[in-house]
FIFI-949350 format. One record per residue: residue in three letters; x, y, z of N, C-alpha, C in turn. Coordinates in steps of 0.1 Angstrom, whole numbers, plus 5000, padded with zeros to 4 digits. Last residue first. Example, Ala and Ser with C-alpha at 12.3 -4.5 7.8 and 13.67 -1.06 7.14 Angstrom:
<selos>
SER512849785071513749895071512950005079ALA513249435078512349555078513249675078
</selos>
This chain:
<selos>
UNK624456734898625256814902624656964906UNK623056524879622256634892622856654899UNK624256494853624956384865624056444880UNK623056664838622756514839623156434849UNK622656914862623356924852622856744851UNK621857314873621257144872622057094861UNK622157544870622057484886621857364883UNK622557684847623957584852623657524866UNK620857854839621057894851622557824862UNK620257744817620657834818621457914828UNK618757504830619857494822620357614816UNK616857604845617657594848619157534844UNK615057724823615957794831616557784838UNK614357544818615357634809615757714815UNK612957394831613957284825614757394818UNK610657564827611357544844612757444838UNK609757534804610157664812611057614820UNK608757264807609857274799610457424803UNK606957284824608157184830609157254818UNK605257474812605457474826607057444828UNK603857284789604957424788605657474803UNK603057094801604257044792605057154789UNK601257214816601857154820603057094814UNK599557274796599857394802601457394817UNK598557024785599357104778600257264786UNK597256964810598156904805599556954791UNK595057154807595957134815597257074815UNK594157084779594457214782595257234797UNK592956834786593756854775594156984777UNK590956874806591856784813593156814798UNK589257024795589757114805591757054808UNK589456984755588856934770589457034778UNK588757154727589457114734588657104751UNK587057354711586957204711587557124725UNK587257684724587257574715587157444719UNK587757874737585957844737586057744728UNK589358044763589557954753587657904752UNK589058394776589058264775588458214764UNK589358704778589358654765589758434775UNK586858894798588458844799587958724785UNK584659134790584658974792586058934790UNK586459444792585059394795585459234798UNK588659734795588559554790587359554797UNK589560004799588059934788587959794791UNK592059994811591060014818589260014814UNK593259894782592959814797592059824807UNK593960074766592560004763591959914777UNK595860164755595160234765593860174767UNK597760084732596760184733595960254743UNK599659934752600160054746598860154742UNK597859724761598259764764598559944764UNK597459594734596259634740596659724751UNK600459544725599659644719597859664726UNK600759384750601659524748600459584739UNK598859154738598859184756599759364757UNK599859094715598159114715598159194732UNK602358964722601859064712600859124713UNK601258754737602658844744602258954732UNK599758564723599458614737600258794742UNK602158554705600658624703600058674710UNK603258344720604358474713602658564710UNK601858174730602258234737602958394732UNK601258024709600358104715600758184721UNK604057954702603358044687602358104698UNK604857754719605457904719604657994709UNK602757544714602857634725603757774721UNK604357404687602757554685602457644703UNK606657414704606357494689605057544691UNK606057214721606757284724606457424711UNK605456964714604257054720604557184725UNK607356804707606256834698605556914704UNK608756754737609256864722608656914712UNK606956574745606956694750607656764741UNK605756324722606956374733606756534734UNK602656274718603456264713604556274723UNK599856384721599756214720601556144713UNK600256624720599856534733600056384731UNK599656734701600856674700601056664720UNK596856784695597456634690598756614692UNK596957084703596556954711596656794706UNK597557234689598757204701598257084705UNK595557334678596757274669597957194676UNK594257434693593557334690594857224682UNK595457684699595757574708595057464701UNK594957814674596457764681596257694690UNK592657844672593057744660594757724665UNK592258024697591457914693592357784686UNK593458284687593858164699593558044699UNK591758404673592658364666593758294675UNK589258444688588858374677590458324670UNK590558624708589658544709589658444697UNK591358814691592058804698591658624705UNK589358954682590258904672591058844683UNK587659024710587258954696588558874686UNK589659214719589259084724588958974723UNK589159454695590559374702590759234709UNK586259454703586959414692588159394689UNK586759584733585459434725585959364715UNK588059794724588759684737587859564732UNK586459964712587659904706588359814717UNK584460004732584059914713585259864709UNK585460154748585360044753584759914741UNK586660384737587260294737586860164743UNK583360444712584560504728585760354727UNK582160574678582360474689583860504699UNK582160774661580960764669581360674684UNK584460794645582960724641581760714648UNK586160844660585660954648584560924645UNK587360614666586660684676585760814667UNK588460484647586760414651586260494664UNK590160654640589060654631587960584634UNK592060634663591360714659589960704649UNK592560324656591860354667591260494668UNK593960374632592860304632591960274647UNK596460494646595560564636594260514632UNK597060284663596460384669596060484659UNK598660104646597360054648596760184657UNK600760304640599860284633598260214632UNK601560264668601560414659600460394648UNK602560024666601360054673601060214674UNK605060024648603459964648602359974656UNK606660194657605860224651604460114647UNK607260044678606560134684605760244670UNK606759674680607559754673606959874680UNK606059444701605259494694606359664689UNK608059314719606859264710606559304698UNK611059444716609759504722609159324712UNK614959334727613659344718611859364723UNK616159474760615659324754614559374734UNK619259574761617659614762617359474749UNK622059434777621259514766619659504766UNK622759554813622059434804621659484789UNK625259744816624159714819623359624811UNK627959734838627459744822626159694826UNK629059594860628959734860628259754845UNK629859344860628659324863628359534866UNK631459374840630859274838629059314845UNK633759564852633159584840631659474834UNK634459374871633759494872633059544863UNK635659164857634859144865633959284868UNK637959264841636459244837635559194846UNK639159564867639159424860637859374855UNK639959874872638659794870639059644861UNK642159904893642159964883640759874883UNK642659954925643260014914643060034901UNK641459774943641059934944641859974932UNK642559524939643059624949642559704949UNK640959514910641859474915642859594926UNK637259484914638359574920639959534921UNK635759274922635459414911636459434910UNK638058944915637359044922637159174913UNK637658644901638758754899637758834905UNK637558324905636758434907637858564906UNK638958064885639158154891637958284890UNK638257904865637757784880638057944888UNK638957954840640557904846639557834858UNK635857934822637557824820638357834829UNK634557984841634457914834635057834831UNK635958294850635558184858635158054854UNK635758404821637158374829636858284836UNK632958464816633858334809635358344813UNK632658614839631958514837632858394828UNK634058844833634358734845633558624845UNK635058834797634358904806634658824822UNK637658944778636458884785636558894797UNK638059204747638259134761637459074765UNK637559204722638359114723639159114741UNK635459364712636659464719637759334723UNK633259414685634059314693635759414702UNK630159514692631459604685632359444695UNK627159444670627959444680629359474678UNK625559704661625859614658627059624668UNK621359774677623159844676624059724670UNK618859854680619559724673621159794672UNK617160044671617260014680618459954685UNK616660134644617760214649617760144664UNK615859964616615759934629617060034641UNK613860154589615360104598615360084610UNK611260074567611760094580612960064583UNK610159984546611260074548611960134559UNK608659764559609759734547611059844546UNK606659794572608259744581609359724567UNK604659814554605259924564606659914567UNK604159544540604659654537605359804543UNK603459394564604959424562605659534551UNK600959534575601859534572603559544568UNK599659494544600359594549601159644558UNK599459204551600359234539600759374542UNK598259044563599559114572599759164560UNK596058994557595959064564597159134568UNK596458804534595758934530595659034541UNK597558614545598558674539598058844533UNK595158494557596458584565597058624556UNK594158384532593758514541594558614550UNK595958224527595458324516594758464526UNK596058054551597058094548597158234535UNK593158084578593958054560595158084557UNK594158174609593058124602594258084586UNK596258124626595158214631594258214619UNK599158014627598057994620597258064624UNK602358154632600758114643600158084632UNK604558254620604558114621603058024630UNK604658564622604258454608603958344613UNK604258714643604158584646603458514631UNK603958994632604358954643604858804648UNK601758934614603058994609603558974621UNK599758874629599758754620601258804618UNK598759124645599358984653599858884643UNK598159274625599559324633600159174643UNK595959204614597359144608598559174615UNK594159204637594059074632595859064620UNK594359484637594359374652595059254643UNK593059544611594559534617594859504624UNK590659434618591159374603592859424605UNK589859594637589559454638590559374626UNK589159804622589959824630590559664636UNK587359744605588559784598589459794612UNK585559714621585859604612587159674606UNK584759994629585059834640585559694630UNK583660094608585060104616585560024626UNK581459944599582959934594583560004600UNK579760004622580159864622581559884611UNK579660304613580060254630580760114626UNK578460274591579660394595580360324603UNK576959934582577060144588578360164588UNK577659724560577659754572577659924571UNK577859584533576559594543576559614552UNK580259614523579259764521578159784530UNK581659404537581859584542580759654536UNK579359094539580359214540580759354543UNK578859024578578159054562579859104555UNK581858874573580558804570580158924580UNK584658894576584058914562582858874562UNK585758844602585958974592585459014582UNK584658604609583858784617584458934608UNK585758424594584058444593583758584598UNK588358444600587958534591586658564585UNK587958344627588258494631588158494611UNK585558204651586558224641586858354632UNK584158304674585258174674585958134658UNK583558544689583458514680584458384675UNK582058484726582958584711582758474704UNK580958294743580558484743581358534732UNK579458004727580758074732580158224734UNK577757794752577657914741578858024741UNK578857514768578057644772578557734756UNK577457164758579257304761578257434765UNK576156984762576257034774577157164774UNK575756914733574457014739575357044754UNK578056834728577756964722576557054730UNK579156554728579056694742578656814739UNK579256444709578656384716577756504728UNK580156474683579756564685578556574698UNK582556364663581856344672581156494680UNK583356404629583656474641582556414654UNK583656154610583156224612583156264627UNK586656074585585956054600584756194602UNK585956054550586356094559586056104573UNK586655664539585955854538586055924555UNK589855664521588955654530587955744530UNK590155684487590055744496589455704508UNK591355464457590255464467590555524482UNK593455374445593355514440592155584450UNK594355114447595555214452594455374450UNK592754994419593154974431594255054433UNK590255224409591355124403591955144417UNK586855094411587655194410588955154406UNK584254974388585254914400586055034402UNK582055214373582855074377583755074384UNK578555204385579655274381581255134381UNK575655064374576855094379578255104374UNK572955244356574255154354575355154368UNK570255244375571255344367571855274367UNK566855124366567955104375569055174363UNK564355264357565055194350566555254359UNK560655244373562155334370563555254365UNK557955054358559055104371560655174364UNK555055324360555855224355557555174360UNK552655284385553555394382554655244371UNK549155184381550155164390551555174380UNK546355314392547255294379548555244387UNK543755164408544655314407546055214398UNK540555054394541955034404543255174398UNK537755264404538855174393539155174399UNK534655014410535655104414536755094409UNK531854964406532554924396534155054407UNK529454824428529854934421531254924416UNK526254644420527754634422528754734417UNK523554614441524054694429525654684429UNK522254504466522954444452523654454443UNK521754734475522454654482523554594473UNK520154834463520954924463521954844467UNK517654694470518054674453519454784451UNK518054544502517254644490518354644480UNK516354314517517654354514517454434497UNK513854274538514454204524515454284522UNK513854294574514154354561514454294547UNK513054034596514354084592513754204580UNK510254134616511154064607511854114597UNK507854244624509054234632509854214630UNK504954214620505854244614507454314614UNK503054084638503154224639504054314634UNK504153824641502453864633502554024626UNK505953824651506353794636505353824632UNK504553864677505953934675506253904659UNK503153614679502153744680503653874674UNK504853444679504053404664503153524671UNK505953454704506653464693506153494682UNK503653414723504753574717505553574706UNK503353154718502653264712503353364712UNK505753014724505652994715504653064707UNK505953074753506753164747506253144731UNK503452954761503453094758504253154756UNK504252744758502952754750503152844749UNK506052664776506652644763505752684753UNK504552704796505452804799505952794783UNK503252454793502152594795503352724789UNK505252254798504252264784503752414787UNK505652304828506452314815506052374802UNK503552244840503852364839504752374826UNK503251974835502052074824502652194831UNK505251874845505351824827504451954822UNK504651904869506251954863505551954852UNK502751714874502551844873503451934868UNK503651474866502551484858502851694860UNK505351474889506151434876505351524865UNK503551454908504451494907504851554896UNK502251194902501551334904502251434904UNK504051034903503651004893503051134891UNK504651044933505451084920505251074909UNK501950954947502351084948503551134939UNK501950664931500750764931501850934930UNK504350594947504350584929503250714925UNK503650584968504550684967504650684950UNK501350444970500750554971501850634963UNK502550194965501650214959501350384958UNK504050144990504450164975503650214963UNK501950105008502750235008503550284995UNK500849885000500050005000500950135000
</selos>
């Protein structure tokens, strides 16, 4: 009996699941057929759709006829190409304050394109520029065509010139105490006894001959005529101290840059183009000097070229030791055996 019923009560069960089901599957299946009644459905696909539109194809370019190659070169005759300058550190260098080459500042604009004012600062700038070149042929300071267009006047000046400074030497066929002491080992006194003057006296009683000037006195006679004219112009001496500084500036540059590969050499090599800056230095320093321009100076003239701090010391350092190595081989305080 009890089996009986539980059959009953799942059978009843089962029955009732089945007609919710059905009911629930009845009325999705009218919404649906009330939703397609009411014209719901897809679109036929319009006669625009169909239409096939014809689009050209873009022409396509005919191809370019490859250029012959050139032929083989002949061997021995092929150039490396040339290294290209590194240019790693550029954004950190600071902006030079002058002009860093010196025949771009002479001739770029040119002279007509300039006022009153600007060509007298250029003309005055353009003898700066040869009085130091004629002074120290041997500096590079820019072209060799160019320099030669700057010193030309010049040496034409010093052409007629006589050197009345310069006395010729008169041989008197006595010596002196210095080369007595040399060869006999003997100090011979000022004074023999108080009686008469021995070369000793004579030696250190004469007075040193006068050393050669840098800068000649007529030459800066003449670069002071061209200092008049840029004052005529409007402009003080502190334009002509700028433009002094300028040439001065720009034509140091291509000297030390020249000094600096011979670092990678013996200190003898670095000896030459050092003395060339230095001889310029020493020129450019009297005739700034002699005009009167010092108490004008503005931005002191430092190096703005290529070159490192650590390369520039080191070079400053090879002239140093060699200085100091001459004078005391001059001096006879130092000898190979360091006597």
């Amino acid at each position: 009996l009890r089996f009986a019923f539980s059959a009953f009560l799942l059978s009843f069960v089962l029955g009732r699941v089945r007609a919710v089901l059905a009911a629930r599957a009845e009325r999705r299946r009218s919404s649906f057929n009330s939703f397609a009644a009411m014209g719901a459905q897809e679109a036929p696909p319009s006669k625009a759709d169909s239409t096939v539109i014809d689009v050209p194809s873009t022409p396509v370019p005919a191809p370019v006829p490859a250029k012959p190659a050139p032929p083989p070169p002949k061997p021995g005759t092929v150039e490396p190409p040339p290294k290209k300058k590194k240019r790693v550190l550029d954004i950190f260098r600071k902006k030079a304050t002058r002009p860093v080459e010196l025949e771009e500042m002479l001739t770029v604009p040119p002279d007509e394109d300039l006022e009153a004012p600007a060509r007298a600062t250029r003309a005055f700038s353009v003898a700066v520029a040869g009085l130091l070149i004629a002074s120290v042929p041997e500096a590079a300071l820019c072209g060799p065509k160019f320099a030669q267009s700057l010193a030309a006047p010049w040496v034409d000046a010093r052409a007629g010139r006589i050197d009345t400074e310069a006395r010729a030497p008169v041989k008197t066929g006595e010596v002196d105490a210095k080369t007595w002491a040399q060869r006999t080992g003997d100090v011979i006194s000022h004074y023999d006894f108080g009686v008469r003057a021995t070369n000793a006296a004579k030696y250190h009683v004469k007075a040193d001959p006068p050393k050669k000037r840098a800068v000649a006195e007529e030459d800066v006679a003449l670069l002071k005529k061209e200092l008049d004219k840029l004052q005529a112009a409007g402009l003080g001496l502190d334009a002509a101290a700028n433009a002094f500084a300028d040439v001065v500036n720009a034509g140091l540059i291509p000297l030390v840059d020249a000094a600096v590969p011979s670092l990678k050499q013996g200190d003898a090599e670095s000896l030459p183009p050092l003395s060339n800056v230095v001889r310029v230095a020493a020129v450019a320093g009297l005739a700034f000097e002699e005009l009167g321009l010092v108490p004008f100076a503005g931005t002191p003239v430092v190096y703005e070229g290529r070159a490192s701090r650590s390369q520039l010391q080191s070079l400053f350092a090879r002239y140093a030791a060699a200085g100091v190595a001459a004078g005391l081989e001059e001096e006879g305080g130092v000898t190979e055996e360091g006597e």
